[in-house]
N, C-alpha and C positions, 0 to 999 in steps of 0.2 A: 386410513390415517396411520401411519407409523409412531410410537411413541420412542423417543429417545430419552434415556437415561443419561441427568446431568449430575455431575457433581460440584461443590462447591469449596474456592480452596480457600486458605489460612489467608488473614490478612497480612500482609505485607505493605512495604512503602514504597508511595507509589511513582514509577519511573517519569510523571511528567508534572505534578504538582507537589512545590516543596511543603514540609510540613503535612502531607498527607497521606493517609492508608489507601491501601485499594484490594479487592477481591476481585476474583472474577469467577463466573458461571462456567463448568468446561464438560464438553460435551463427553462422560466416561469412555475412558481409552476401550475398552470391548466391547465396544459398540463400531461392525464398520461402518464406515463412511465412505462415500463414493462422488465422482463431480455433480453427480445429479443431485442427490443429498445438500451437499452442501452448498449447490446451488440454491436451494429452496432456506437454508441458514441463514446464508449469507443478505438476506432480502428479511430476515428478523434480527440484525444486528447482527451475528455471528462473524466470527472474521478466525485464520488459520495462521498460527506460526509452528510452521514444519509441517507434524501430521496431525498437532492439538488443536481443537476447535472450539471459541471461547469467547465470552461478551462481557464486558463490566457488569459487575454487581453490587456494585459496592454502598454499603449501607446509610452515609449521611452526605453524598457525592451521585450528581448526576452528570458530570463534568463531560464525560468521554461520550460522542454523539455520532454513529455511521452516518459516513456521507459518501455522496454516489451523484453521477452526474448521468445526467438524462443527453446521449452526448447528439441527439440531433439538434437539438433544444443550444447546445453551446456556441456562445459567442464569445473567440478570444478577445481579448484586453490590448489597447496600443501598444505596452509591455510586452504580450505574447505574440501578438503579431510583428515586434521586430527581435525578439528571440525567433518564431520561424523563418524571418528573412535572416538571422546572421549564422542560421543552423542549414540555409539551403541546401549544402552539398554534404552534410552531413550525414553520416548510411548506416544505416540498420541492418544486423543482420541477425536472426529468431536460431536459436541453438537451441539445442538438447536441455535439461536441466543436471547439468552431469558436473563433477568435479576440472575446475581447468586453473590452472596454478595461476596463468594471469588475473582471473577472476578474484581470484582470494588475495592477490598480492593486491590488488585495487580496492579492493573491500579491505583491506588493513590499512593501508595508508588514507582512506576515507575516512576511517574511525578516528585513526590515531590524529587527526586534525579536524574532527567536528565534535568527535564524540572522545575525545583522551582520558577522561576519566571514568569513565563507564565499563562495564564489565566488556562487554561488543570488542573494544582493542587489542583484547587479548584474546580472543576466540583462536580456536585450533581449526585445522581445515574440516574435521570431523562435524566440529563445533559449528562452524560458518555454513557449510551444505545442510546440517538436520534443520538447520533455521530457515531455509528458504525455499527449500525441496520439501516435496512430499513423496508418499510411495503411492498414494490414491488420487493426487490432484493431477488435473493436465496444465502443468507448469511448462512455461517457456523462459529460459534467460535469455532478453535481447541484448545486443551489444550493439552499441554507439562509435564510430571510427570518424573522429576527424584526420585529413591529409593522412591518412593509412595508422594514425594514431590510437589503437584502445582508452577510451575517455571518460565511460559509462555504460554501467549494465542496470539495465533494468528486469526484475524478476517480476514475471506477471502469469496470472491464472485466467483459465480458459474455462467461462462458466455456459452454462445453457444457454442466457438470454445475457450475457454482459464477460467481460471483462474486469478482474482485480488487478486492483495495483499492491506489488505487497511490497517491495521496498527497494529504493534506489540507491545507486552508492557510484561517487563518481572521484576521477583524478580534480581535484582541488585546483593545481593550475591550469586547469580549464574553467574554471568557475566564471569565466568572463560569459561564457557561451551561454548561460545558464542549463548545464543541462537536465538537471533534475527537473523545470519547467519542458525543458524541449521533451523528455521523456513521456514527461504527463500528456501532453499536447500530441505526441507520435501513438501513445496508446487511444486519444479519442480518436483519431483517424481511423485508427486499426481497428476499432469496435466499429465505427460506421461500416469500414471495407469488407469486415465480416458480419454485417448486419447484424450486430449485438445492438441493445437496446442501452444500456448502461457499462459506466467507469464507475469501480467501487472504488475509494479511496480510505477505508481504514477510516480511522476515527478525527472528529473535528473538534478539536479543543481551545474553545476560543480566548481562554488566559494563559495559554502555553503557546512560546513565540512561535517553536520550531515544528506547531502544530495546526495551530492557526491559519496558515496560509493557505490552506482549500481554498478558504471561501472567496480567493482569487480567481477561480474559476464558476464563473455564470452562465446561467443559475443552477444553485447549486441545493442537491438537496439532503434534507436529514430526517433522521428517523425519531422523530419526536414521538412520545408515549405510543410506541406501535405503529405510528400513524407517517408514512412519508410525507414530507412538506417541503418547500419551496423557500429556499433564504436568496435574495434578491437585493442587492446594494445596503447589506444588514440588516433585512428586514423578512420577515414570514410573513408570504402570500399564499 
């Protein structure tokens, strides 16, 4: 059994409920980390932004709950099944995790119209890559092309037994398409096609709008005290 050395950081306030502090648990930067590693993380709550590797801690707040989809077990929704019919010819294509100037010019205008007040709109290219790249993770940025059009990239991680989702950012005037849904929906596919077992999706927050929406993907599961479980039409089974 490997021990990894955590540290614990300063509270702060917290990016998705107002009025509140948050901490988090973060796995000490000398410590390395590898996909194997933090495959086995990722399956106790652990989740990565960039090369940091980290879970909520936080002291009068259990708010923030990983969720991961068991993806042989999914069944899409009328909703996602006519997002896959209006996304039919819609093409994928799995890239390097490299700097590409479209990428970040789409990731800016994503921000600056979802997220405008937040620090994210102003990120530098520097900025935008340490946040979704790693030097140790096997990251993919896929990108989404309707009629020859760049529309959506999705940044996803390549675990032992599953697939993460780390964060999607798409052109706005597509927003009809939905593709942030089409994205989620193209990575359970890609986890069946590479016989992954699991879609991790980052934390499920069920009083935060723009956080809440997992559990539109059935059934879904979360990591309640250690313990994976099963939320089913808002219900633990």
């Amino acid at each position: 059994m490997i021990s990894i050395p955590l540290v614990l950081s300063y509270e702060h306030e917290c990016s998705y409920l107002e009025e509140t502090t948050a901490q988090s648990m973060f796995v000490h930067p000398s410590f390395p980390i590898n996909n194997a590693i933090y495959s086995a993380l990722i399956q106790q709550g652990f989740r990565r932004s960039g090369d940091e590797v980290y879970r909520p801690h936080c002291t009068n707040c259990s708010a923030c709950i990983p969720a991961r989809i068991a993806v042989n077990d999914f069944n899409p929704s009328r909703n996602q099944n006519r997002c896959l019919k209006k996304n039919h010819q819609t093409l994928a294509v799995i890239k390097p995790p490299v700097f590409q100037a479209d990428h970040y010019e789409l990731y800016l205008r994503y921000q600056n119209h979802r997220h405008s007040f937040g620090d994210m709109a102003n990120s530098s290219a520097e900025e935008y890559l340490n946040f979704l790249s790693s030097q140790w993770c096997d990251t993919q940025f896929v990108e989404f092309f309707i009629d020859g059009q760049l529309v959506c990239v999705a940044i996803v991680d390549q675990l032992d037994n599953a697939l993460s989702a780390v964060y999607t950012f798409f052109d706005p005037a597509y927003s009809s398409y939905s593709p942030g849904v089409y994205a989620v929906l193209w990575q359970i596919e890609q986890a069946k096609k590479l016989q992954k077992e699991f879609l991790y999706l980052g934390f499920w927050i069920e009083s935060c709008k723009k956080m809440a929406y997992k559990n539109q993907y059935q059934p879904l599961q979360l990591l309640i005290e250690q313990t994976w479980k099963t939320l089913l039409d808002n219900n633990i089974v």
